[in-house]
C-alpha positions as CSV (number, residue, x, y, z in Angstrom):
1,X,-25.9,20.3,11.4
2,X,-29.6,20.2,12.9
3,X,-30.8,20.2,9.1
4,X,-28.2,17.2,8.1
5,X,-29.4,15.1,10.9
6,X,-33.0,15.1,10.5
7,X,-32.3,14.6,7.0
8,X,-30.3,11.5,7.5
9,X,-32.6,10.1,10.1
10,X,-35.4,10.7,7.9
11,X,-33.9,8.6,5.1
12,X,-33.5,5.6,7.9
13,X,-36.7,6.0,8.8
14,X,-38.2,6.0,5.0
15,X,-36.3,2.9,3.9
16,X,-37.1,1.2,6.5
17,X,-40.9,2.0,6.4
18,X,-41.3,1.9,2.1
19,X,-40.1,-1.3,0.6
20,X,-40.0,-0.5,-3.2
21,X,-36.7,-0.4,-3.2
22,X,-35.7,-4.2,-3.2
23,X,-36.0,-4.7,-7.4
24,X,-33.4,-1.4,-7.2
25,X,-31.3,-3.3,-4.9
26,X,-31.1,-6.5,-6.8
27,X,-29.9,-4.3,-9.9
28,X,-27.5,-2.5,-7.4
29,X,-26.4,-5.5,-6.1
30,X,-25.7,-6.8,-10.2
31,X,-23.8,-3.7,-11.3
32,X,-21.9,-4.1,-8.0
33,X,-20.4,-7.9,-8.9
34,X,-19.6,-6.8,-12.6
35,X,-17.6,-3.8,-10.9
36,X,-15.4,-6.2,-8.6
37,X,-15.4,-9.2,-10.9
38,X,-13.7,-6.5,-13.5
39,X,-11.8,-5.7,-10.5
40,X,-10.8,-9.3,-10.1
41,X,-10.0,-9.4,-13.9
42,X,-7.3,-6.6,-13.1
43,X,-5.8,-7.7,-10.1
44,X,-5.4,-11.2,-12.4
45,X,-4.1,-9.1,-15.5
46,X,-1.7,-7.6,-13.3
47,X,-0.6,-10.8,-12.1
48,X,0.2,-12.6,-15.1
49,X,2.1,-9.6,-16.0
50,X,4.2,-10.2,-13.0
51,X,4.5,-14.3,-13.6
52,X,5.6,-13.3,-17.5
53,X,8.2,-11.1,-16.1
54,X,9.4,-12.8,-13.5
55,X,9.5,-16.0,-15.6
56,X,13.1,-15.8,-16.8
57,X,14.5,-18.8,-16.1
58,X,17.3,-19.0,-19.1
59,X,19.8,-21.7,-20.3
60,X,23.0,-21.6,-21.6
61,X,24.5,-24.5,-23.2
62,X,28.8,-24.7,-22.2
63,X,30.8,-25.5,-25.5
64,X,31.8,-28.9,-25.0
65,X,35.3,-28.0,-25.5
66,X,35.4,-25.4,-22.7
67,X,37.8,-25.9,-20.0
68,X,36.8,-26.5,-16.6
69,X,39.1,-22.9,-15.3
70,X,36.8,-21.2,-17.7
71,X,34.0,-22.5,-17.3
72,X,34.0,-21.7,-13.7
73,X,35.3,-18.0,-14.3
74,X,32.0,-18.0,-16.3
75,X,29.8,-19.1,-13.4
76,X,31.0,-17.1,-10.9
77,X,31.1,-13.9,-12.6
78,X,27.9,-14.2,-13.6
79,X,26.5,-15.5,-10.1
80,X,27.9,-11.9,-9.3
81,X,26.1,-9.7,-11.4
82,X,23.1,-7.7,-9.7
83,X,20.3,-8.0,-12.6
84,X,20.9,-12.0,-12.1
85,X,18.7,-13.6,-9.0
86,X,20.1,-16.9,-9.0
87,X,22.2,-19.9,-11.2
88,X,22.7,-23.1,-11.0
89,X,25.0,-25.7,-12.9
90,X,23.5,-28.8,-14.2
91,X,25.7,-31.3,-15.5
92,X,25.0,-33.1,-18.9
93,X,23.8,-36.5,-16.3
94,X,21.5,-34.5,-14.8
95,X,20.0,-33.2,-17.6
96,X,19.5,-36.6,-19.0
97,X,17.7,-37.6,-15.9
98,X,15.7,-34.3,-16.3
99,X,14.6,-35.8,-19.9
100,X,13.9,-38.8,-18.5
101,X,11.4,-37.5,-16.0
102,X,10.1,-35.1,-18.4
103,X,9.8,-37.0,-21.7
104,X,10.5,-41.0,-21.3
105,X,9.6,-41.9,-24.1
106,X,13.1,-39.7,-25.5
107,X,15.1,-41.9,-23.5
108,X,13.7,-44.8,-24.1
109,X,14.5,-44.1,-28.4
110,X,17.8,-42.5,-27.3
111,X,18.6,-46.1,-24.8
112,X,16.9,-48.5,-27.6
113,X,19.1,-47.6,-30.1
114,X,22.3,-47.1,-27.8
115,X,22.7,-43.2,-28.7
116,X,24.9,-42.1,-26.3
117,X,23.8,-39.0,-23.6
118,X,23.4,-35.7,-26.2
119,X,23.3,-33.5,-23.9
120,X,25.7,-30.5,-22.7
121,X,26.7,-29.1,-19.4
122,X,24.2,-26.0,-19.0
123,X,24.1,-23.5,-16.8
124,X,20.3,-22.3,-15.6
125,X,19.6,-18.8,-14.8
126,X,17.5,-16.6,-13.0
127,X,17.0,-13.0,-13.9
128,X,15.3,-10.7,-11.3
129,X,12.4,-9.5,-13.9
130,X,12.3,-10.0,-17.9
131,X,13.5,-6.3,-18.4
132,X,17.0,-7.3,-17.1
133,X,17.2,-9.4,-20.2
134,X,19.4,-6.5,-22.2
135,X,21.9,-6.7,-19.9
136,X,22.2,-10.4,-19.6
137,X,22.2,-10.6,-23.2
138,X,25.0,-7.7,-23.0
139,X,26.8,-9.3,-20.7
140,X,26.9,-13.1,-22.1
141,X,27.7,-11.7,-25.4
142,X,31.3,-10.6,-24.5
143,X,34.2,-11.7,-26.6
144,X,36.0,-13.3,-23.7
145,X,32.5,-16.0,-23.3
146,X,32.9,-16.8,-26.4
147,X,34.6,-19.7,-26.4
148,X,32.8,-21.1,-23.3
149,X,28.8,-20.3,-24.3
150,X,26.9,-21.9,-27.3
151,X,25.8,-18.8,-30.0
152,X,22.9,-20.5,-30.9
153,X,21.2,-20.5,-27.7
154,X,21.2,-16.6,-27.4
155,X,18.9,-16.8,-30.7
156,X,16.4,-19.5,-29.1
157,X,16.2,-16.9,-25.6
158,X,15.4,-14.4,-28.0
159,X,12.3,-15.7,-29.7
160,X,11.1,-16.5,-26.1
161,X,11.9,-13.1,-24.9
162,X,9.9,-11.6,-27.8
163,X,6.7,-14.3,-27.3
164,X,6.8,-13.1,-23.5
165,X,6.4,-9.4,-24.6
166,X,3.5,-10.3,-27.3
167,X,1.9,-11.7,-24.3
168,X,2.4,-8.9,-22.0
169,X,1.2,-6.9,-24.8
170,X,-1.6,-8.8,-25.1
171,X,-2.2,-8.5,-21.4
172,X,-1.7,-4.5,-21.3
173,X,-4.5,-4.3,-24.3
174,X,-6.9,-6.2,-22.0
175,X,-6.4,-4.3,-19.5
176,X,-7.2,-1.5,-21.1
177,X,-9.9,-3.1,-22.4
178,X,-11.2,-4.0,-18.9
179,X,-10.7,-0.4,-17.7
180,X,-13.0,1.1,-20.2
181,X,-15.4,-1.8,-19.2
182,X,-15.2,-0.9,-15.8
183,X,-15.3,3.1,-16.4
184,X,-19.1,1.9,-18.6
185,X,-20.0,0.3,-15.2
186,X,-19.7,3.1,-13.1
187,X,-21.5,5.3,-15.2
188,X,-24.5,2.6,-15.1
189,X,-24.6,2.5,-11.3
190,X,-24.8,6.2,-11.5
191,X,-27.8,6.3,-14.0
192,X,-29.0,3.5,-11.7
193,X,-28.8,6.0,-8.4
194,X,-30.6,8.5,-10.4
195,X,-33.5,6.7,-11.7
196,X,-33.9,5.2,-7.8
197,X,-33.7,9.0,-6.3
198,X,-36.1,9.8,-9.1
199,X,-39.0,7.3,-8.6
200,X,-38.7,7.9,-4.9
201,X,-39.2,11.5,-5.2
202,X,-42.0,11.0,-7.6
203,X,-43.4,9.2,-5.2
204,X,-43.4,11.7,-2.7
205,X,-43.6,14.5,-5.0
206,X,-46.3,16.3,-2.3
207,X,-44.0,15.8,0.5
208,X,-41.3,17.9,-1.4
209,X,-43.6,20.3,-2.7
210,X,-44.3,21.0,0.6
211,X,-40.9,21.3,2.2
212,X,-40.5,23.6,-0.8
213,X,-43.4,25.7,0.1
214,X,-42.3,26.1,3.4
215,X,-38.6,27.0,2.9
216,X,-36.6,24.2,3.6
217,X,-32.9,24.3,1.5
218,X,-32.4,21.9,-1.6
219,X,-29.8,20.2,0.6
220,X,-32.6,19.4,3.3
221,X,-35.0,18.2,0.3
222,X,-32.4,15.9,-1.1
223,X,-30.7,14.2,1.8
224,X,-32.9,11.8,2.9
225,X,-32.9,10.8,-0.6
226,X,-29.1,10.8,-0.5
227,X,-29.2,8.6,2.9
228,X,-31.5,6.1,0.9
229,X,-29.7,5.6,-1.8
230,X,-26.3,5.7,0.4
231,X,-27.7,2.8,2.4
232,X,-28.8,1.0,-0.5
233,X,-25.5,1.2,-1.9
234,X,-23.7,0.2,0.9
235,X,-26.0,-3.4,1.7
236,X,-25.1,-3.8,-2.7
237,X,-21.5,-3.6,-1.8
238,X,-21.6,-5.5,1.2
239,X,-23.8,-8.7,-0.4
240,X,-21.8,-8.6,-3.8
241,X,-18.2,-8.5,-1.9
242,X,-19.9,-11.3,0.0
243,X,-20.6,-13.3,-2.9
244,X,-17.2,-12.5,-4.7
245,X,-15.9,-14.0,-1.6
246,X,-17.5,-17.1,-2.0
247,X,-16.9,-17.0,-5.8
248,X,-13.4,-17.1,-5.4
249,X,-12.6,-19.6,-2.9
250,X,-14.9,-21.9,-5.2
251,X,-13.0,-20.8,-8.6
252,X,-10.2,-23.5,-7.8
253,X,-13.1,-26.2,-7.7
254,X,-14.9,-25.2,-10.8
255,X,-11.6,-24.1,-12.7
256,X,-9.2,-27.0,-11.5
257,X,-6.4,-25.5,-13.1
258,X,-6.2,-22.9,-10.3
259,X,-5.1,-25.1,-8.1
260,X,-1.8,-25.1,-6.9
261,X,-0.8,-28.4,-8.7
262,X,-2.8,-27.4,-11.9
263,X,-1.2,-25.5,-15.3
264,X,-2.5,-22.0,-13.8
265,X,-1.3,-22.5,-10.3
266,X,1.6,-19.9,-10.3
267,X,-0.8,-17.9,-11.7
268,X,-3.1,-17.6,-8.3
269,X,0.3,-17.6,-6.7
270,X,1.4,-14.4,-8.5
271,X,-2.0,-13.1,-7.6
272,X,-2.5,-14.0,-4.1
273,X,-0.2,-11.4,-2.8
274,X,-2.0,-8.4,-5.2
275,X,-5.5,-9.3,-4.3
276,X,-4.6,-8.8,-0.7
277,X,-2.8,-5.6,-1.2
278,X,-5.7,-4.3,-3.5
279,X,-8.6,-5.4,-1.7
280,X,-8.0,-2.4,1.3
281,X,-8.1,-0.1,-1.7
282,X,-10.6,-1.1,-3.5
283,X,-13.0,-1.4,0.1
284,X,-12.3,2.3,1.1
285,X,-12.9,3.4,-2.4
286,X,-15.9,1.8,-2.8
287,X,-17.1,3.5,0.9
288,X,-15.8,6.5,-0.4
289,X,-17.3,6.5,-3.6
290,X,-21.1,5.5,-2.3
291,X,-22.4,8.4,-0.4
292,X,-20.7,10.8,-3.9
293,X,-22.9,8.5,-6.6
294,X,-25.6,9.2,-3.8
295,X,-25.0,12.5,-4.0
296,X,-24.7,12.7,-8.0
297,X,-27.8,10.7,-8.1
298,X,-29.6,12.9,-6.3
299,X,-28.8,16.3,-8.1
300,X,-29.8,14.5,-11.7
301,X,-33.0,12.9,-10.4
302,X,-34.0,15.9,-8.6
303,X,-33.1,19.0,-9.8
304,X,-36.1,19.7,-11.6
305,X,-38.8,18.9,-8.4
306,X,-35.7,21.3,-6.2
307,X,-36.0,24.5,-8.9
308,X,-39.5,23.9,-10.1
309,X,-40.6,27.4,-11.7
310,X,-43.7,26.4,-10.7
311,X,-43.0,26.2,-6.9
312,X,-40.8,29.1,-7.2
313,X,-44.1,31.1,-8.5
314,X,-46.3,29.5,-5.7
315,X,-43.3,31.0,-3.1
């Protein structure tokens, strides 16, 4: 314990008396914001996985010569099944005022020429995540909803259903994609840490020669260089996290389609709730991980100054 302290306060002492280690820092500090911006790319990934899934919102088109009993047999059944979150009716004047809102000019052809309203009763429907789609499918596809459900609508759901999954797919591939990005990083901040731990020892290549000479252990040879590197790693993580900070509260002002109102807004709703889950994680990993790249570090940039055959001889 005597030999781990002195080590440690050693390492304070040398960074804070040597300051060659700032252009190391910087690069630090760069390999840090590519690791939590790919971070950031996952926890975004992982989000629009979530929006495509939970994106279900279905329609069903009533047969217009349905009766009203049926019709309302259909509902509530299907209100009642557990893979469906919610439904709701919307009458054939609704949708018309729907359209209207949506795409005015329609209305305005379909009122010039006095076409009357084409549209159908429809029911809307919620499923709780795109993977309950088999059993909607299953269970709209009775015989006895025959009568009351429009065929042709099942086919139109089922080219959306297969566009959401070449999306997800998409989205899995880049993920994996990101990962192996993000695996490259951390082996660069590694090389990083050693090359730092090696120029600093280099530098002081008397001052270990002589700890060497006079016994000290390879662990109290490399642990001031392990509290250096530790520290430096730690300011890099704090100052990058810092400026990720930043950099996402100012993304909705750069990309205005972040924004709640804009085309991606459901998007940075999906992935509020990760990023705060996440963001614990990824902290105590990163604390975690600092003083073990230290450590790493230090065994590759200093093995050979540690087990010298030439200091061995001299001993």
């Amino acid at each position: 314990m005597l030999t781990i302290k002195r080590g440690i306060e050693r390492g304070f002492s040398t960074l804070i008396r040597e300051k060659q280690w700032l252009t190391a820092l910087g690069a630090l500090i760069g390999v840090f914001i590519l690791v939590q911006m790919l971070a950031l790319v996952l926890v975004g990934l992982e989000g629009m996985q979530m929006m495509l899934r939970n994106r279900t919102d279905l329609r069903l088109e009533i047969q217009a010569g349905a009766s009203d009993s049926d019709m309302q047999e259909f509902y509530s059944t299907l209100g009642q099944q557990s893979f469906v979150r919610n439904t709701v009716y919307i009458t054939k004047e609704k949708a018309y005022e729907q359209t209207r809102q949506r795409d005015p000019d329609l209305i305005a052809f379909l009122e010039e020429f006095h076409i009357q309203n084409p549209f159908n009763d429809t029911i809307g429907v919620s499923l709780n995540t795109l993977d309950d789609y088999t059993l909607f499918a299953s269970f709209v596809q009775q015989e006895r909803w025959n009568q009351i459900i429009n065929p042709s609508f099942l086919s139109e759901i089922t080219d959306q259903e297969k566009q959401v999954y070449a999306l997800m797919s998409v989205t899995r591939a880049g993920r994996s994609m990101t990962m192996a990005i993000l695996m490259i990083a951390g082996t660069a901040l590694i090389f990083i840490t050693t090359e730092l731990i090696r120029r600093r020892s280099l530098g002081r290549a008397d001052e270990v020669m002589v700890e060497r000479l006079v016994g000290a252990s390879p662990l109290g040879i490399a642990l001031p260089f392990i509290t250096e590197a530790s520290i430096l790693l730690f300011i890099s993580m704090l100052i990058s996290a810092v400026l990720m900070i930043i950099l996402i509260m100012l993304m909705p002002t750069f990309i205005p389609a972040l924004q709640a109102n804009g085309a991606l807004g459901s998007l940075t709703t999906e992935i509020q709730p990760i990023l705060l889950a996440v963001a614990p994680t990824v902290v105590i990993a990163e604390i975690v991980a600092a003083p073990c790249i230290a450590t790493i570090g230090a065994w590759m940039g200093m093995r050979r100054q540690i087990r010298s055959p030439r200091i061995s001889f001299a001993l």
